[in-house]
VOGU-3710 file (C-alpha; in Angstrom, 3 decimals, decimal comma):
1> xxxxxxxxxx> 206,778/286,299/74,452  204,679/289,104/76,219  202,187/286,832/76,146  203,566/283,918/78,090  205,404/286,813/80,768  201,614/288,764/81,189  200,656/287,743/85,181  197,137/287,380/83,732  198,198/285,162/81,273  199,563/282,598/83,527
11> xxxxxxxxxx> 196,272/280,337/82,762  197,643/279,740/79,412  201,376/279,155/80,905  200,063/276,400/82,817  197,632/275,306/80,274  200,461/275,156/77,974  202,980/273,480/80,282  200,225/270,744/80,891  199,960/269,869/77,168  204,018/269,566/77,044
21> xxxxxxxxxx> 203,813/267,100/79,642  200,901/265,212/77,540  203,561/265,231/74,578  206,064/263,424/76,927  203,393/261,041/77,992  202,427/260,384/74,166  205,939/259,684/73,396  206,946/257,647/76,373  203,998/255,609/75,936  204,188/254,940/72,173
31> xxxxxxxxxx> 207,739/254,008/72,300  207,337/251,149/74,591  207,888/248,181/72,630  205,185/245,807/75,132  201,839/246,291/75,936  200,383/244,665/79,182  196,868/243,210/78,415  193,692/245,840/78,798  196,070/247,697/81,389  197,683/249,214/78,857
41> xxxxxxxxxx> 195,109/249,389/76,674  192,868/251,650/78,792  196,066/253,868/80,100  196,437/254,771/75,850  192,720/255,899/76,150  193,082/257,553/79,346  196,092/259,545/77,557  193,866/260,313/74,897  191,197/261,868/76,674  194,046/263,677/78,771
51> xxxxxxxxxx> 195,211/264,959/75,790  191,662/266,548/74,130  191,023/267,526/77,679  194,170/269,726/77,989  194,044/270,659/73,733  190,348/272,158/74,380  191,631/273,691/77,837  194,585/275,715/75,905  192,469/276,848/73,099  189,615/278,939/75,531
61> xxxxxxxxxx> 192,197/280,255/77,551  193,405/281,564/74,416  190,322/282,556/72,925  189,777/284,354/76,276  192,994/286,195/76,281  194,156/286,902/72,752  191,917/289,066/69,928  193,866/287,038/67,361  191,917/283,406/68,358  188,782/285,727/69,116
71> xxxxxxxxxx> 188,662/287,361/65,320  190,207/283,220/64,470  187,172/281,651/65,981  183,791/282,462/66,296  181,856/282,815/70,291  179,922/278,660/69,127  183,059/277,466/68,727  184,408/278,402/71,737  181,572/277,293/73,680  181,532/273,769/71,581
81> xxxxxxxxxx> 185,494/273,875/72,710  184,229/274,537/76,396  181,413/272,078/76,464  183,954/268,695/74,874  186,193/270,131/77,816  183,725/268,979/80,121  183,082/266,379/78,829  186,966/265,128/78,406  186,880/265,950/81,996  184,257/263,655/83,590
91> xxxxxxxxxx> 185,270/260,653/81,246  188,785/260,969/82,836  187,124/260,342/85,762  185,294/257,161/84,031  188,260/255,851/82,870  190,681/256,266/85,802  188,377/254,027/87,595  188,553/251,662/84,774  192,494/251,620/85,227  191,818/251,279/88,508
101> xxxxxxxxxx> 190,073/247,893/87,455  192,566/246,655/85,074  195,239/247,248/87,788  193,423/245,154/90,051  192,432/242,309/87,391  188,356/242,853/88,766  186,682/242,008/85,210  183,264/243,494/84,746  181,505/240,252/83,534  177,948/240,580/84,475
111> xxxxxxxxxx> 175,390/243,329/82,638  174,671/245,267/85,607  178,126/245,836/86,689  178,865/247,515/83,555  175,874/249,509/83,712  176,866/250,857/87,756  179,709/251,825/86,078  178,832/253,053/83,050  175,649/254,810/84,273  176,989/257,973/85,800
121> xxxxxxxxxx> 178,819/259,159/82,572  176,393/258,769/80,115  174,216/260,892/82,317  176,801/263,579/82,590  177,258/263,343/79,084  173,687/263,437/78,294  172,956/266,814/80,535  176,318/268,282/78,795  175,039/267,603/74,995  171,138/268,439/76,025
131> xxxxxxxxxx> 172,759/271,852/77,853  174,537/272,771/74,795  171,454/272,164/72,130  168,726/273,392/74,753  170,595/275,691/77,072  167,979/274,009/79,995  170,757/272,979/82,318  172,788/275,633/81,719  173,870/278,437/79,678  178,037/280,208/78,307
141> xxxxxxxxxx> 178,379/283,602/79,894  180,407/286,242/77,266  183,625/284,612/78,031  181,974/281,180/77,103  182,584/279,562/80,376  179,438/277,553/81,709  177,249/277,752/83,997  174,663/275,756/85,446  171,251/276,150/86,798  170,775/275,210/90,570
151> xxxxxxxxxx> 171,111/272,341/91,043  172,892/270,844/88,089  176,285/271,408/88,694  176,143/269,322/91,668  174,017/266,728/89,355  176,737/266,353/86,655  179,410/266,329/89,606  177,660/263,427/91,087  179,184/260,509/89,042  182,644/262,334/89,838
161> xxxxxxxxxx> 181,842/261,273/93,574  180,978/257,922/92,693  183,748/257,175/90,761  186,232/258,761/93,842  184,667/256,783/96,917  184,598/253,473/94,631  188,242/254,364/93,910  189,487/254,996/97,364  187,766/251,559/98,879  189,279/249,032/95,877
171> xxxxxxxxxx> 192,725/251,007/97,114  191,814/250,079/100,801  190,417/246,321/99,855  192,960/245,393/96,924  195,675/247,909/97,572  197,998/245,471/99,831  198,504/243,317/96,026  201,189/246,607/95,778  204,155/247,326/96,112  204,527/250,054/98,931
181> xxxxxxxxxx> 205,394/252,672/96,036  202,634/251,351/93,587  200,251/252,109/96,366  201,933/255,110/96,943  201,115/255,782/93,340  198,038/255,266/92,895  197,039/257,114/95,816  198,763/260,274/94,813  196,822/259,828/91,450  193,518/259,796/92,918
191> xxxxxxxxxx> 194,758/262,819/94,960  195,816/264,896/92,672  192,557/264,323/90,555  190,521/264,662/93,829  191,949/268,016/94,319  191,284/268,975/90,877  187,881/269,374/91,369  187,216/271,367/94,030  189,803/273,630/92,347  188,186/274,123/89,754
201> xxxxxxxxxx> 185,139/275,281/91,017  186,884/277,960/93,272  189,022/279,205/90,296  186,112/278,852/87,551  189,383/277,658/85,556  189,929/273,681/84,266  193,528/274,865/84,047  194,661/273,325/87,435  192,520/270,675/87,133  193,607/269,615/83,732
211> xxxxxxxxxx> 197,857/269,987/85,143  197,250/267,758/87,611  195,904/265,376/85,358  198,968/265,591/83,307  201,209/264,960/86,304  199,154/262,145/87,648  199,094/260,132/84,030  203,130/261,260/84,038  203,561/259,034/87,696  201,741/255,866/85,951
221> xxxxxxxxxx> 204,104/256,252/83,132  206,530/255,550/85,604  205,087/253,054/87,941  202,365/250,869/86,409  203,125/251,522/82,557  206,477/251,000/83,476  206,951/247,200/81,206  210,395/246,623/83,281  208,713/244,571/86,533  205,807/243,365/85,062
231> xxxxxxxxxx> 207,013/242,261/81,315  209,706/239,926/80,154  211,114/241,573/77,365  212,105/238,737/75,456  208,836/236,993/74,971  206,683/240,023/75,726  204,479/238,455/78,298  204,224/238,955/82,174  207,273/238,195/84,682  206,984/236,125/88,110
241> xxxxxxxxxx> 206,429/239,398/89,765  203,098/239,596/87,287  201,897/236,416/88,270  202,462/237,292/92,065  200,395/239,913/91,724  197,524/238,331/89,467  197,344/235,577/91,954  197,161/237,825/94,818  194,697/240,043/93,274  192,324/236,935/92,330
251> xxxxxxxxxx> 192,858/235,435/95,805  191,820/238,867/97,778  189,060/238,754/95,089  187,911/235,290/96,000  188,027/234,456/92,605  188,632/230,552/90,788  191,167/230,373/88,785  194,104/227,088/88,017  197,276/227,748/87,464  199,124/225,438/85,085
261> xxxxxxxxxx> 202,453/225,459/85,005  204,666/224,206/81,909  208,480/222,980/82,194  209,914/223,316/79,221  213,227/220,345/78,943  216,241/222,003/78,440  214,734/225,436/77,091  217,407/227,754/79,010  220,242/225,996/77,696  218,878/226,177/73,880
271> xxxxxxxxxx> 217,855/230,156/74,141  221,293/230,429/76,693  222,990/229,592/73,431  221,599/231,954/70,772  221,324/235,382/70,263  219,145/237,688/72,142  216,500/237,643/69,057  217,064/234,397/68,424  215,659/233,522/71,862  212,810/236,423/71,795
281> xxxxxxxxxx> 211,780/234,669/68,425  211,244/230,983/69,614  209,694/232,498/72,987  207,053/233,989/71,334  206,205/231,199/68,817  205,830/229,416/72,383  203,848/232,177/73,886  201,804/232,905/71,068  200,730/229,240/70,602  200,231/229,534/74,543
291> xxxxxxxxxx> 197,532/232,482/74,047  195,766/230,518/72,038  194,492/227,383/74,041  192,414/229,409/76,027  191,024/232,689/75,140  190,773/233,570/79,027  193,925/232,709/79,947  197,540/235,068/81,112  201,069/233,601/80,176  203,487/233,840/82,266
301> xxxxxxxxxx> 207,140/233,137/82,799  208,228/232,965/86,361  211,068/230,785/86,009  213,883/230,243/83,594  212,528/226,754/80,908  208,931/227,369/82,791  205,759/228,898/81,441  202,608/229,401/83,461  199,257/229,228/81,921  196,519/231,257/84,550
311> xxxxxxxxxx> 193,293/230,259/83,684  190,165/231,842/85,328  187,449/229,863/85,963  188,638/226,068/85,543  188,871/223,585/87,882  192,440/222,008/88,983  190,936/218,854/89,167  188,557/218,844/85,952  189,192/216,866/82,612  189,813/220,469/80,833
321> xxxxxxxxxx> 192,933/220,290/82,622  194,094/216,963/81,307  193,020/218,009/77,826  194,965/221,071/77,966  198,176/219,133/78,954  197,709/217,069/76,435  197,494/219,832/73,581  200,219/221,670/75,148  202,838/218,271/75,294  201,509/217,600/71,838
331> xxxxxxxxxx> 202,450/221,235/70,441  206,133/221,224/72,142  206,968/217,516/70,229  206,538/219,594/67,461  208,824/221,563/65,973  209,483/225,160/66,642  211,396/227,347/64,097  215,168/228,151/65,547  217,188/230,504/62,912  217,207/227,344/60,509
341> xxxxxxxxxx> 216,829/224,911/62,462  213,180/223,264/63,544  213,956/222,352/67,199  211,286/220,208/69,602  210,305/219,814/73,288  209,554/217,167/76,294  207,180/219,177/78,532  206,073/218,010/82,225  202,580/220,246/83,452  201,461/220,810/86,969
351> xxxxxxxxxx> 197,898/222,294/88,359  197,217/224,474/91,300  193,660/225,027/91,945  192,282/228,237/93,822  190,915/228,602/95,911  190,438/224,731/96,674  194,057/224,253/96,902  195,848/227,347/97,934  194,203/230,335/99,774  196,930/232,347/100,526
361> xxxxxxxxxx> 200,008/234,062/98,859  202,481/231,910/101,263  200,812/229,020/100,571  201,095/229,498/96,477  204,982/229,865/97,143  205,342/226,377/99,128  203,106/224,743/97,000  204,763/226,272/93,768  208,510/225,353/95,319  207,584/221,938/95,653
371> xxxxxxxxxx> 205,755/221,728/92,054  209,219/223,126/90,667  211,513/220,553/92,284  208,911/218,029/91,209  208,486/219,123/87,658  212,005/218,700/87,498  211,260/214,909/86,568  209,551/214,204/83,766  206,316/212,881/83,823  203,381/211,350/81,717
381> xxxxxxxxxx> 200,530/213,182/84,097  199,180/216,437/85,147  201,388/217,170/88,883  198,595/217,849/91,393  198,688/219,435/94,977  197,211/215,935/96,006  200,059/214,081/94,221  202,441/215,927/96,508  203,413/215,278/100,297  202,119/217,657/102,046
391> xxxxxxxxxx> 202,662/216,277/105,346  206,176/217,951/106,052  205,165/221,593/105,028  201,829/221,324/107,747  204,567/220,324/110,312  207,219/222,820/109,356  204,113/225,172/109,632  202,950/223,980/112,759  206,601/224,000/114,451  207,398/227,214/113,555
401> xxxxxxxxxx> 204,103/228,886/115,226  204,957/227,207/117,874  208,898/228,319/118,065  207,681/232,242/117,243  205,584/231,966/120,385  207,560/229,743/122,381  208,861/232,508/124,407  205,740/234,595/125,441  203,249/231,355/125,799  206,040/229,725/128,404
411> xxxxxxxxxx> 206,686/226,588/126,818  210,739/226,662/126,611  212,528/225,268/129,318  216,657/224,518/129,891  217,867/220,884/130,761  221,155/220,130/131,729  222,912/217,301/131,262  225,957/216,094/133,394  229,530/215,635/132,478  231,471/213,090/133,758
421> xxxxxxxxxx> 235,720/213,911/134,407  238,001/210,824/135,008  240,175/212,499/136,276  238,509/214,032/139,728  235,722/211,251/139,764  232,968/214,014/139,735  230,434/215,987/136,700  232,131/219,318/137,038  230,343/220,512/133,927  227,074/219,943/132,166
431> xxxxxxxxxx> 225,721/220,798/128,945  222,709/223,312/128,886  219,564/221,737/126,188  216,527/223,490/125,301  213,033/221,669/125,520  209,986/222,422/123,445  206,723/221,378/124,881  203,727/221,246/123,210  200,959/221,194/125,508  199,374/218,799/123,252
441> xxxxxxxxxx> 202,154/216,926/121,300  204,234/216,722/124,155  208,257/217,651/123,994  209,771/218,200/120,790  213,112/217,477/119,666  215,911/220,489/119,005  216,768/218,797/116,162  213,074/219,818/114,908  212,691/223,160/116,233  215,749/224,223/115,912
451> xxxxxxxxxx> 216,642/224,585/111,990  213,432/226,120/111,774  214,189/228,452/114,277  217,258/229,464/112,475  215,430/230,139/109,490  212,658/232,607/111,061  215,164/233,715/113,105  213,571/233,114/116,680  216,948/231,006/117,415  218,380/234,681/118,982
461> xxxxxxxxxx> 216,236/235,158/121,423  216,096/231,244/122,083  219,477/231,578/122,874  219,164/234,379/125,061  217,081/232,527/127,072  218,839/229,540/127,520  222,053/231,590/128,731  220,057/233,916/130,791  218,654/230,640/132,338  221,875/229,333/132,737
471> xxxxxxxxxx> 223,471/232,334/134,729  220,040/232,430/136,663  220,747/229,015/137,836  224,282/229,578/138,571  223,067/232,570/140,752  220,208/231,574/142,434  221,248/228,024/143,578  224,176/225,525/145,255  225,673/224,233/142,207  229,165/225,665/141,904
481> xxxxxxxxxx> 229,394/224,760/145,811  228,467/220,684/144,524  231,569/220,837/142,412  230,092/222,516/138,941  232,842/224,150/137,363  231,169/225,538/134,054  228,147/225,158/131,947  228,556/224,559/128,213  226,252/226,991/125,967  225,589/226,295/122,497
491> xxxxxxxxxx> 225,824/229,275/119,910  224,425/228,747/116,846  225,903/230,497/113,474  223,183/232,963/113,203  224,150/233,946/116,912  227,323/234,526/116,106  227,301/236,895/112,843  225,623/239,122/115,042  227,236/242,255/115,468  226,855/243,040/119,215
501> xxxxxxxxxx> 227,065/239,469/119,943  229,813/239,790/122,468  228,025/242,844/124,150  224,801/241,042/124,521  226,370/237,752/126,126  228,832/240,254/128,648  225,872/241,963/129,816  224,291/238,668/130,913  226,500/237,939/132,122  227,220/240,992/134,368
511> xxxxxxxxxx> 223,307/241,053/134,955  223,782/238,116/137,476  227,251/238,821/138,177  228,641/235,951/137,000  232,030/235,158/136,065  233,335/234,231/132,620  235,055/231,101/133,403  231,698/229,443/134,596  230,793/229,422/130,983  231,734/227,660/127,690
521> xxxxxxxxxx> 230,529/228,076/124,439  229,907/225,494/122,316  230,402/226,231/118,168  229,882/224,219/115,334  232,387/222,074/113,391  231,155/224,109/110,118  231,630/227,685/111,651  235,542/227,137/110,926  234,380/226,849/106,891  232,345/229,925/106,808
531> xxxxxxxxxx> 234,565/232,306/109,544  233,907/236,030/108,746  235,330/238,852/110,374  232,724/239,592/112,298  232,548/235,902/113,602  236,332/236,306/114,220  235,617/239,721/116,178  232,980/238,281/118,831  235,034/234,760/119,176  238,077/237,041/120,442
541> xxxxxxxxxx> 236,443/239,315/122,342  234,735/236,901/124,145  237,887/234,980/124,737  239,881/237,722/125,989  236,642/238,646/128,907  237,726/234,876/129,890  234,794/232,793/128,087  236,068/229,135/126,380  234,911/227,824/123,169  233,972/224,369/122,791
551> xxxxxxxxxx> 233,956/222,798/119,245  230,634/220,754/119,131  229,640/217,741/116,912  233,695/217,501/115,734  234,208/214,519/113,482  230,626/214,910/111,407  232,400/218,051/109,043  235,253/217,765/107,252  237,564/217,450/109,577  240,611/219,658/108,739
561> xxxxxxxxxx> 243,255/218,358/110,707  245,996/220,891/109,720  243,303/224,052/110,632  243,314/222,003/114,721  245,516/224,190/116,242  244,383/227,259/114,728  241,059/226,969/116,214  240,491/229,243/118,744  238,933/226,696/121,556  239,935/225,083/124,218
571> xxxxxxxxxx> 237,816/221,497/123,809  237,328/219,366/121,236  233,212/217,204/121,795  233,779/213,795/119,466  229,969/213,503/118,370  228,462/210,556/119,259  227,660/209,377/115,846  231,491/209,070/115,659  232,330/207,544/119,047  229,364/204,576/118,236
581> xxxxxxxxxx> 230,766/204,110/115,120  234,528/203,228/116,958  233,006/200,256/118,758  231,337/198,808/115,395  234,369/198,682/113,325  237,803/198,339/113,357  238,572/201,042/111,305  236,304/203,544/112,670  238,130/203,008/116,137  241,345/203,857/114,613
591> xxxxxxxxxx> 240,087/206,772/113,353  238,578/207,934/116,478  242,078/206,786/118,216  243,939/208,933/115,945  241,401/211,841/116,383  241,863/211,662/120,514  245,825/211,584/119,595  246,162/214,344/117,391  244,152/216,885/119,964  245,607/215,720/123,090
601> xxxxxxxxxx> 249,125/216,444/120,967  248,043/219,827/120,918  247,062/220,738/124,332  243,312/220,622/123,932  240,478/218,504/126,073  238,127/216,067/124,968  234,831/215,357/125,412  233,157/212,204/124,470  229,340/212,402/123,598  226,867/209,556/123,748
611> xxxxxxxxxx> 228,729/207,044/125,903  225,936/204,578/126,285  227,309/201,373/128,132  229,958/200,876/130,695  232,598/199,296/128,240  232,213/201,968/126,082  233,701/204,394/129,079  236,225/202,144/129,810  237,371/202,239/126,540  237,123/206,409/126,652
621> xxxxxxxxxx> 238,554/206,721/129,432  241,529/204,693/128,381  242,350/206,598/125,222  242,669/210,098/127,437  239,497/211,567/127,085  239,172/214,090/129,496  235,445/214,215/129,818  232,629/211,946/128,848  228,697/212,773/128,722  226,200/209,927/127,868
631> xxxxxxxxxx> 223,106/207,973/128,851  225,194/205,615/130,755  225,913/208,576/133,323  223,273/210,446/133,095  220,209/211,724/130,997  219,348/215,639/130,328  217,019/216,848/133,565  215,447/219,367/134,781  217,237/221,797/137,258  215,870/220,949/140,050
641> xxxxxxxxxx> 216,387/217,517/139,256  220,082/218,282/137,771  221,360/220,200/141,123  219,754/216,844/143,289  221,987/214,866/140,728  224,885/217,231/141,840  224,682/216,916/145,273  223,947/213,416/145,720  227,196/212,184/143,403  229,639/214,993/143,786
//
């Protein structure tokens, strides 16, 4: 105990603290049940050398400080101890950078690429066994420590350097493959050994150096030997997040590789059935027969019932995939062993090629989407990327490039289109319609752009614009003095689960000092299925500042009669695919009839959309709709061309 409290002892405290954390490591690392391919592998060597490294370490400090391990072991002992300590030392180095490699999937398969690597440690080693037998590079002072003739301490510290700058630019080139604490990591582990070194020399101790190499082999325990993210732990091979990162790796790599993937019929409802090792035991016979058509390739499982074959090297569009299909359907009709039961399997296969197909990470998860949906039928053939359709992903692509730029490059603009009231004879409202235009496809319809731009979220500030356009207009020009009453808005759903919805739309509003009443808000038949409370919040707050709610599109949802007077707007729009419908059937007039009855009952207005012929007014305008907007009156325009519209029928 006076030992371990002596101040000049505190070598030997660390020294010994450092080996206790090596004992954790051990244990952690021999108790996982999976092992991760040459990742793990090298990690088990790494822990090894950690371990010698740290076991020489505490036995010179010893020797140094205690007569007991001085009378125990002899002076050659302690400088054979000394001299395997260096050595443990600069083959950390070796095979942290050989981690490093696994991490990153880079295989070293050409001669000289094993040789750059290899080269710097065996000439460390060599100068460390020659010093010892010849004392010509250096020679043990009385305490056994080393050291070295001018200039070969910097000599054997050279492959250290190496091995650190080659580290640090894989990081840099490879690292965005990681997670943001995986990165994290790894960079602390380079770090830590990084600042080892230096350490050592100014100490003349390895006791720092060979602690911080315990802690940094302690953070991969819990980050890249951790089995959780990367391993399935019923079948023991790697998860979708595993093949994510192998495909990202190989891409940033520039490496060819296909990816087959294998749907398995009805495999999640046979293993959903059975007991955990039940399941675990006809995975791996699947797995395990997997690993064995090609000695290159990495199962995965990304998906419940699918399996995914990466296979470096082979062409997507080569024979050697067909063949391999056909061995792997052939396989699955045979039986697999399940408890006592011998259970078989219809299997549909897809290829991805890479780079030739897919070059980037978003591209592998449209393509793979699509695959899955179309694996989902069964089918004689390899599934291709040229078997699929393509043309609607390239489109969605191209629209929403457009739509995330649409704002800054100037190519939105508001339309308005006029609204026609019986009852004064005059379009004392409009609708306000957003226009995309292309400046080499032309306009393009909101019934494109717009689910997209709900998706990448662009639609808020779309709709920003159109209502600061709208109040701009109002503003700026003549058109309340023509007879415009108010200008309908629409507000999509992903406006209105927006928490400072009703602020944002009130400070427009004040920003041109317009008044509430001149504008409506149009919501969606659907909003009434989904209401939340923060939906419910803006709707009323908005409504008590003195802004209306129109519900849009009503007749195309499902139409809840008994939830009509509960809804908290003032007019009802009858979408036009309904009103066409009334004047091609006899029964879908009736409906529409009773639709225009049932609202009027309850004190609300009605407008009519795509009135497209003059009988088809008459007959609106006859039932009691209140308000009617259609071709027949007018198309959307331009402002300028809306407020000459105003002036010259109002």
């Amino acid at each position: 105990m006076e030992f371990l409290t002596d101040p000049n002892n505190y070598d030997a405290c660390l020294s010994i603290s450092a080996l206790v954390l090596m004992v954790v490591i051990i244990i952690i690392h021999s108790s996982e049940e999976f092992s991760y391919g040459k990742q793990s592998r090298i990690f088990g060597e790494l822990v090894i050398v950690g371990t010698i490294l740290n076991v020489m370490g505490l036995i010179h400090i010893l020797w140094v400080n205690n007569r007991w391990m001085k009378d125990s072991l002899s002076y050659e002992i302690n400088c054979f101890v000394v001299m395997v300590e260096k050595m443990m030392s600069y083959l950390i180095a070796f095979f942290s950078l050989l981690y490093l490699l696994a991490i990153f999937g880079i295989q070293l398969n050409k001669l000289w690429k094993k040789l750059v690597i290899l080269l710097p440690t065996v000439f460390t080693m060599l100068i460390l066994l020659l010093g010892y037998l010849t004392d010509y590079f250096y020679y043990f002072d009385h305490n056994g420590e080393i050291i070295y003739f001018f200039p070969n301490q910097f000599l054997v510290s050279i492959g250290i350097v190496m091995y650190l700058i080659f580290a640090f630019y894989l990081m840099f080139k490879y690292g965005r493959a990681l997670a943001s604490e995986k990165s994290m990591a790894l960079c602390m582990y380079y770090i830590l050994m990084f600042l080892g070194v230096p350490m050592r020399i100014a100490f003349r101790t390895g006791t720092v150096f060979e602690f911080s190499v315990a802690i940094s082999l302690l953070l991969c325990v819990f980050t890249f030997q951790n089995p959780s993210e990367f391993v399935d732990r019923m079948s023991g091979v790697g998860t979708k997040n595993a093949l994510n990162f192998a495909v990202y790796t190989r891409l940033l790599q520039k490496k060819p590789f296909t990816l087959m993937e294998i749907r398995v019929d009805k495999l999640s409802i046979m293993i959903g059935s059975e007991a955990v090792e039940v399941a675990s035991d006809l995975l791996r016979q699947m797995t395990d027969f997997l690993k064995k058509t090609d000695p290159k390739a990495e199962v995965f499982i990304p998906r419940d019932s699918f399996f995914a074959l990466l296979i470096p090297g082979m062409k997507s569009n080569s024979e050697d995939v067909d063949k391999l299909s056909d061995e792997i359907k052939a396989r699955f009709k045979e039986p697999f062993k399940l408890k006592n039961l011998e259970v078989s399997f219809d299997v549909s296969t897809s290829a991805i090629g890479f780079p030739d197909d897919v070059k980037t990470i978003e591209r592998f998860d449209e393509i793979s989407n699509m695959m899955y949906k179309a694996l989902s039928r069964d089918s004689r053939y390899v599934l291709r990327v040229s078997d699929l359709n393509l043309k609607h992903i390239e489109y969605d692509k191209k629209i929403g490039n457009l739509v995330r730029h649409a704002l800054d490059n100037g190519l939105l603009e508001v339309y308005y289109q006029p609204i026609y009231s019986p009852v004064t004879g005059k379009f004392s409202s409009c609708e306000a319609l957003i226009r995309l235009k292309d400046p080499r496809a032309g306009y393009i319809s909101p019934a494109v752009f717009m689910p997209i731009a709900e998706k990448n979220g662009t639609v808020l500030g779309i709709d920003r614009f159109v209502l600061s356009s709208v109040c701009e207009m109002l503003a700026t020009t003549k058109a309340i003095s023509y007879g415009l009453e108010y200008v309908e808005v629409n507000l999509s759903v992903v406006d209105c689960i927006q928490t400072n919805l009703a602020e944002s739309i009130l400070n427009i509003l004040k920003e041109r000092n317009i008044g509430p009443s001149r504008i409506n808000l149009e919501i969606t038949e659907t909003w009434d299925k989904d209401v939340t409370s923060v939906i419910d919040q803006n709707i009323r707050k908005l409504m008590s500042s003195g802004i209306t709610f129109s519900m849009d599109d009503f007749g195309t949802g499902y139409s809840n009669f008994s939830r009509l007077a509960d809804m908290p707007v003032k007019i009802f729009k009858l979408d036009k695919s309904t009103v066409q419908a009334a004047f091609e059937s006899e029964n879908s007039y009736m409906i529409m009839y009773n639709m225009i009855k049932i609202i009027k009952s309850l004190g609300k207005e009605i407008v009519a959309e795509g009135v497209e012929t003059g009988e088809q007014a008459k007959q609106i305008i006859r039932l009691g709709c209140d308000h009617i907007q259609g071709f027949f009156y007018a198309r959307p325009m331009p402002k300028d061309q809306f407020l000459e519209f105003l002036q010259n029928n109002n």
